[in-house]
N, C-alpha and C positions, 0 to 999 in steps of 0.2 A: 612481399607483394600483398595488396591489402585490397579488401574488394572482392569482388565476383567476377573467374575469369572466364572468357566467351572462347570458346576454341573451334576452329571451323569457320574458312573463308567464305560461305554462306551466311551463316550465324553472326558473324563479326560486321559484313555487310548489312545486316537488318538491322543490328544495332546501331552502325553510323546512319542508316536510312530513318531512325525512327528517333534519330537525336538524342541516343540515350548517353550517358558520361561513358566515353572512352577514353582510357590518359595514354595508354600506348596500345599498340599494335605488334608483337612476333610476328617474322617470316622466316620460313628455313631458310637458308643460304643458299642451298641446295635448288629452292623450289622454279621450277621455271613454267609452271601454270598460267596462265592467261588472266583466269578468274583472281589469282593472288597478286599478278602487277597490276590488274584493275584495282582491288582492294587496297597496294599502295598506294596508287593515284587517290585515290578518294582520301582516304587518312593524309596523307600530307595537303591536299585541297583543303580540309577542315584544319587543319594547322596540329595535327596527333604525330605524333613521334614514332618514326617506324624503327624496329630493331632488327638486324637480321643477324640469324643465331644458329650455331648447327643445330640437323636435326636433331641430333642428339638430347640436347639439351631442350628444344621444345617438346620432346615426347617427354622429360622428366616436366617441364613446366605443367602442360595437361594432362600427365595420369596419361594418355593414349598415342597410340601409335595413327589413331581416325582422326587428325584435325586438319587434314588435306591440304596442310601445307602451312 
């Protein structure tokens, strides 16, 4: 994975909000948040490739156990 990665369904929204280069999107599998199926809808609205992954594996992806999903 090459790049700077944004973690946190807030943070991930301001950067689709401010047009910045997003190539994909994690979701937990798990996650059943509101704010995270918005954030699908919008990623796939821009044409971004969503993954959904266990949690597991996205807390090894961002270092944290805080990226809400």
């Amino acid at each position: 994975m090459a790049g700077t990665v944004v973690s946190g369904v807030r943070a991930v929204t301001e950067a689709l909000e401010q047009a910045r280069s997003v190539n994909r999107v994690y979701i937990a599998k798990e996650s059943h948040a509101k704010a995270a199926k918005d954030l699908v809808n919008r990623a796939k609205a821009a044409g971004i490739v969503v993954d959904y992954i266990p949690q597991a594996k996205l807390n090894d992806l961002t270092d944290t156990r805080d990226h809400q999903g």
